[in-house]
N, CA, C and O of each residue as an XYZ file, in Angstrom:
392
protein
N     113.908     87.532     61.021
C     113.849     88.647     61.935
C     115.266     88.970     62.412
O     116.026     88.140     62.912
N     115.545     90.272     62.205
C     116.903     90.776     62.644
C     117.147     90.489     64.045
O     116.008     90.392     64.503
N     117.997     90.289     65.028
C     118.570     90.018     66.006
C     119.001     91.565     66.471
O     119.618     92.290     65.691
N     118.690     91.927     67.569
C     119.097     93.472     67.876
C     120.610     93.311     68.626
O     121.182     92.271     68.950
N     120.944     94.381     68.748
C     122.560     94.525     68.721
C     122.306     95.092     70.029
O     121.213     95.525     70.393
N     123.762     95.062     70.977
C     123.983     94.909     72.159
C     123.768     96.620     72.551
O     123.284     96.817     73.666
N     124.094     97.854     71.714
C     123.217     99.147     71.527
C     122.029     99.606     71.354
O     121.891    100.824     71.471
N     121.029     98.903     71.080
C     119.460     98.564     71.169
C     118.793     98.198     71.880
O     118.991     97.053     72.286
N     117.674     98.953     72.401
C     116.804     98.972     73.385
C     114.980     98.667     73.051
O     114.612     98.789     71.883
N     114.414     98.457     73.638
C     113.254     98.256     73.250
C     112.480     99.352     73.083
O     113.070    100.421     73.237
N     111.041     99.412     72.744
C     110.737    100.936     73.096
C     110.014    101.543     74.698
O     109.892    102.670     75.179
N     109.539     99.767     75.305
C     109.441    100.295     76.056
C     110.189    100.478     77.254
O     109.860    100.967     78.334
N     111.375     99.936     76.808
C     112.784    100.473     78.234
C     113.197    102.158     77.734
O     113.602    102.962     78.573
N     113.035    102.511     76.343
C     113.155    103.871     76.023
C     112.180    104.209     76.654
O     112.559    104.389     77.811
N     111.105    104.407     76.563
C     109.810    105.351     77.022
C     110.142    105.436     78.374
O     110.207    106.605     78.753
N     110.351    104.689     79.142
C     110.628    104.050     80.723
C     112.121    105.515     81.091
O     112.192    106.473     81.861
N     112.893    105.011     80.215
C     113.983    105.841     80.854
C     113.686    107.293     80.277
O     114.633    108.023     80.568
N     112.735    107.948     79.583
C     112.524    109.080     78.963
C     111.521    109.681     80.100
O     111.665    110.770     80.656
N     110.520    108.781     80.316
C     110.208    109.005     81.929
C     110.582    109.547     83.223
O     110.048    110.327     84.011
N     111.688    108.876     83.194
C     112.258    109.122     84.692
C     113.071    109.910     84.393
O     113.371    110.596     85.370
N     114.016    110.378     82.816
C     114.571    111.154     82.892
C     114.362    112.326     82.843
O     115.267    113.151     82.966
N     112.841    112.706     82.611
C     112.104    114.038     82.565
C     111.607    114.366     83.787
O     111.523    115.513     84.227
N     111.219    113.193     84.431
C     110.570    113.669     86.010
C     108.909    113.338     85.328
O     107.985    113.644     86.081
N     108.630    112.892     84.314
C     107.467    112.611     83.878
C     106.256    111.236     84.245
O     105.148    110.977     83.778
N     107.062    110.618     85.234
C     106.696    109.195     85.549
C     105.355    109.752     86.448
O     104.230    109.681     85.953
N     105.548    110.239     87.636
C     104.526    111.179     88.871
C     103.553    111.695     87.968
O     102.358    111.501     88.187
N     103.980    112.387     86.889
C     102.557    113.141     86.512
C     101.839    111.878     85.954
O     100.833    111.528     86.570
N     102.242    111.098     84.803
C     101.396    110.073     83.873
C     100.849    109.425     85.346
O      99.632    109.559     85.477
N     101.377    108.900     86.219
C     100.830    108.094     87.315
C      99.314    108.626     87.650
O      98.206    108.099     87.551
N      99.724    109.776     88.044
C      98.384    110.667     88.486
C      97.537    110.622     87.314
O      96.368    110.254     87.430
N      97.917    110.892     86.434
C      96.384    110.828     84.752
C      95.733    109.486     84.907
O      94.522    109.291     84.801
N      96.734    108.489     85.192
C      96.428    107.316     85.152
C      95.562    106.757     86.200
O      95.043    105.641     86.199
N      95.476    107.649     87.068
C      94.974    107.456     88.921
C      93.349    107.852     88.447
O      92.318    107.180     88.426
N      93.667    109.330     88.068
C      92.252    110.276     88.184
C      91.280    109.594     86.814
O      90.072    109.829     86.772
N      91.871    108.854     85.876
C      91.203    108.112     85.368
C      90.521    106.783     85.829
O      89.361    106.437     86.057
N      91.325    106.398     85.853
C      90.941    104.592     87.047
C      90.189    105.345     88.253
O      89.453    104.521     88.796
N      90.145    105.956     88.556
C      89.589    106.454     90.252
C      87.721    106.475     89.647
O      86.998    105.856     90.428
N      87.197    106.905     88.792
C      85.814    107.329     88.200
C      85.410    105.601     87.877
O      84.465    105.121     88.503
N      85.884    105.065     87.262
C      85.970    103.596     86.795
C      86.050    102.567     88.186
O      85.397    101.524     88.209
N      86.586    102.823     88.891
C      86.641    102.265     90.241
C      85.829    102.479     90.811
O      85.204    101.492     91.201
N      85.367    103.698     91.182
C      84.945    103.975     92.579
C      82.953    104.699     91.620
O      81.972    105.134     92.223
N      83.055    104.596     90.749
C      81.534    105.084     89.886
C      81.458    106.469     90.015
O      82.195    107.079     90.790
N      80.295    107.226     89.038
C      80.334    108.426     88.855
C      79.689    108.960     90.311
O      79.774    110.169     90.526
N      79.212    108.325     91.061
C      78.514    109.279     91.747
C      79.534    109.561     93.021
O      79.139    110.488     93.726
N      80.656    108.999     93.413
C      82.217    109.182     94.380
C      82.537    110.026     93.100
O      81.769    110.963     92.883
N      83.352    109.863     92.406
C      83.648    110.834     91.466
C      82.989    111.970     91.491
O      83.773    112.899     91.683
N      81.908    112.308     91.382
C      81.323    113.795     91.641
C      81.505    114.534     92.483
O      81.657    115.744     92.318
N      81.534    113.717     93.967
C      82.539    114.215     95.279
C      83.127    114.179     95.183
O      83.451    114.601     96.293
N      84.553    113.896     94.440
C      85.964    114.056     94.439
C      86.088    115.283     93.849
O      85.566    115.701     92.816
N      87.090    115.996     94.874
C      87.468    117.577     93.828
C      88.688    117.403     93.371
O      89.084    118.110     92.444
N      89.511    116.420     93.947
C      91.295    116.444     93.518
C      91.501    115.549     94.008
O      91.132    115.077     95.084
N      92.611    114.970     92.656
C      93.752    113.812     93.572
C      94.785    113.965     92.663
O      94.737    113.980     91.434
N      95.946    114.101     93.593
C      97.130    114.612     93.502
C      98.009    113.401     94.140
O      97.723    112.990     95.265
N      99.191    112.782     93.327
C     100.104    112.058     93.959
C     101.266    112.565     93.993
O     101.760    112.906     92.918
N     101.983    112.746     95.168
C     103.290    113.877     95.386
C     103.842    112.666     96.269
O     103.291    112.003     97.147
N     105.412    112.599     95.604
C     106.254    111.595     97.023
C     105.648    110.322     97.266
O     105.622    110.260     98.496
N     105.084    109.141     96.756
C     104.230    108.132     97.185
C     102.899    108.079     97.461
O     102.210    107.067     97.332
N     102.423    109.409     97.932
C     101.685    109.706     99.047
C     100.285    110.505     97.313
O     100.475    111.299     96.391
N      99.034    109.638     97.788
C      98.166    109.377     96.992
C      97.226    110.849     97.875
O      96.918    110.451     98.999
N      96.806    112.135     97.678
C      95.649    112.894     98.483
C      94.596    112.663     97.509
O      94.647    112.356     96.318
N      93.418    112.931     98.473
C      91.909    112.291     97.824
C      91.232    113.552     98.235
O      90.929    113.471     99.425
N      90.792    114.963     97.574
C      90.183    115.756     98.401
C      88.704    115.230     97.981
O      88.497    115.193     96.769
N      87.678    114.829     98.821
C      86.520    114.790     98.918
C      85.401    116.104     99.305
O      85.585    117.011    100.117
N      84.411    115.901     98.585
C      83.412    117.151     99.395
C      82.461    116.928    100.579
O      82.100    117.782    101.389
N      82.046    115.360    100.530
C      81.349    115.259    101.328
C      81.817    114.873    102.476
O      82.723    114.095    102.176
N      81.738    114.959    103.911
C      82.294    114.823    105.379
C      82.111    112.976    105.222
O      83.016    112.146    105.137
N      80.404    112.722    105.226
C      80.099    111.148    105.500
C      81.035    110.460    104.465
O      81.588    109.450    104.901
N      81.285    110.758    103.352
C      82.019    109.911    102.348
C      83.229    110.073    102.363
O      83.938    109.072    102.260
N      83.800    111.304    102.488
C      85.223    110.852    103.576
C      85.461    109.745    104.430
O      86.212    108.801    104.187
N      84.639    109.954    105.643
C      84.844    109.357    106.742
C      84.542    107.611    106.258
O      85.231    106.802    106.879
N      83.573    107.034    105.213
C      83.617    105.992    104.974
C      85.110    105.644    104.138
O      85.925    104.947    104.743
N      85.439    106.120    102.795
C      86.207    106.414    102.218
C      87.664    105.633    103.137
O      88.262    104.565    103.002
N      87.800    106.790    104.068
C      88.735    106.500    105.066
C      88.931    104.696    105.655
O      90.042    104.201    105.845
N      87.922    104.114    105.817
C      87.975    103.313    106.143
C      88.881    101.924    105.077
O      89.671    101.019    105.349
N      88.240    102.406    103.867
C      88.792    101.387    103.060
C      90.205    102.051    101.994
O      90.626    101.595    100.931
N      90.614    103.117    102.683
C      92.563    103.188    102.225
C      93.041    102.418    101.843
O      93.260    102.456    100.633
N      93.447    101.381    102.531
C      94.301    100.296    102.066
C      94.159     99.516    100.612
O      94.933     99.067     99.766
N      92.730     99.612    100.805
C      92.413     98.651     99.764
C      92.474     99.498     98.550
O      92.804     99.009     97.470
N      92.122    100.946     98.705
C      92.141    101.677     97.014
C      93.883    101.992     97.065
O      94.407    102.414     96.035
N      94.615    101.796     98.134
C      96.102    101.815     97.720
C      96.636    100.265     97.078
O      97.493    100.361     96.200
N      96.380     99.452     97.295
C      96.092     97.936     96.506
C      95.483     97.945     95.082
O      95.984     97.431     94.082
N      94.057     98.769     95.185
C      93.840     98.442     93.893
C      94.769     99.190     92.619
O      95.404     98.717     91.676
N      94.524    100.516     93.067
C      95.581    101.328     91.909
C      96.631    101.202     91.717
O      97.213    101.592     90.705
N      97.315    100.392     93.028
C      98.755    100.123     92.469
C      99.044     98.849     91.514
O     100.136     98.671     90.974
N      98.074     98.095     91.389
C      97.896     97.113     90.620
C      97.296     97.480     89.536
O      97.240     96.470     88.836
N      96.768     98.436     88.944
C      96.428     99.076     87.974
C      97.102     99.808     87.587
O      96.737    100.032     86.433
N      98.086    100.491     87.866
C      99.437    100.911     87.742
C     100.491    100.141     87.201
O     101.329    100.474     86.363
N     100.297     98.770     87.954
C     101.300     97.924     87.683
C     102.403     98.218     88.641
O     103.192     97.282     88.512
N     102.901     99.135     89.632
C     104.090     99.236     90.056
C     103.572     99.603     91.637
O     102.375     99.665     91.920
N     104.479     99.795     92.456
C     104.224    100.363     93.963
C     104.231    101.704     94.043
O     104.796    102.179     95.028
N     103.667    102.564     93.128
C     103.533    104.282     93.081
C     103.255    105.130     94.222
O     103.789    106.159     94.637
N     101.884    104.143     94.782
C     101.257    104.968     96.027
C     101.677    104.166     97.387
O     101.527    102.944     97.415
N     102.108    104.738     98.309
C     102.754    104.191     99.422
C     101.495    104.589    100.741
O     101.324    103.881    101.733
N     100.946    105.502    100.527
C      99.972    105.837    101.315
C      98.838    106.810    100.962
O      99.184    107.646    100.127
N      97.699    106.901    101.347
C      96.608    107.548    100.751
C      96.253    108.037    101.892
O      96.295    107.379    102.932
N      95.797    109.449    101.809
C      95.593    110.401    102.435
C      93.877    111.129    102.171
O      93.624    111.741    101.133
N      93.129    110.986    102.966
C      91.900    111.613    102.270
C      91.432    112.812    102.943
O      91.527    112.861    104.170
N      90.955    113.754    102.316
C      91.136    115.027    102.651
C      89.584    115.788    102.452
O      89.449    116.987    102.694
C-alpha cells in the first residue's frame, strides 16, 4: 500500500473542507435533521411538523398542533442532545419550537 505524500488529503477532510467552503455544511445538517426528526420522534409528530429549519445554531420546529407544542417544549434539551449526536458534531445550540 502506497504511503500518501505530505500534499494528500483524505476524502473525507476534502468533502469536509468543500463543505465549509461552499457554505454547504447548514444545509446537509438540516436534510440530515428533517430526516432523523420522522425516525425519532414517529410518523404521527412528523405529520404535525410543518418545518424545521436550522439557521445560526438555532434548530426552529414549526408544529401544528398547540398541545404538542407545548409538550414538545418540554423535552428541548433532550431532542438538542439527541440530533446532535446523530449529527455527530454540536450543530444545534438551541431549539426553538414554534
Amino acid at each position: 500500500m502506497e504511503e500518501r505524500g505530505n500534499n494528500q488529503t483524505t476524502l473525507k477532510d476534502a468533502l469536509k473542507a468543500m463543505l465549509d467552503h461552499y457554505k454547504l455544511k447548514g444545509k446537509l445538517n438540516q436534510s440530515r435533521i428533517r430526516h432523523q426528526w420522522e425516525e425519532m420522534m414517529g410518523p404521527s409528530i412528523a405529520n404535525y411538523t410543518k418545518d424545521i429549519k436550522l439557521y445560526k445554531g438555532k434548530l426552529f420546529i414549526i408544529i401544528d398542533s398547540a398541545p404538542l407544542r407545548q409538550e414538545l417544549s418540554y423535552g428541548k434539551e433532550k431532542i438538542r442532545k439527541v440530533l446532535n449526536e446523530q449529527l455527530g458534531e454540536e450543530a444545534i445550540r438551541e431549539v426553538i419550537i414554534r
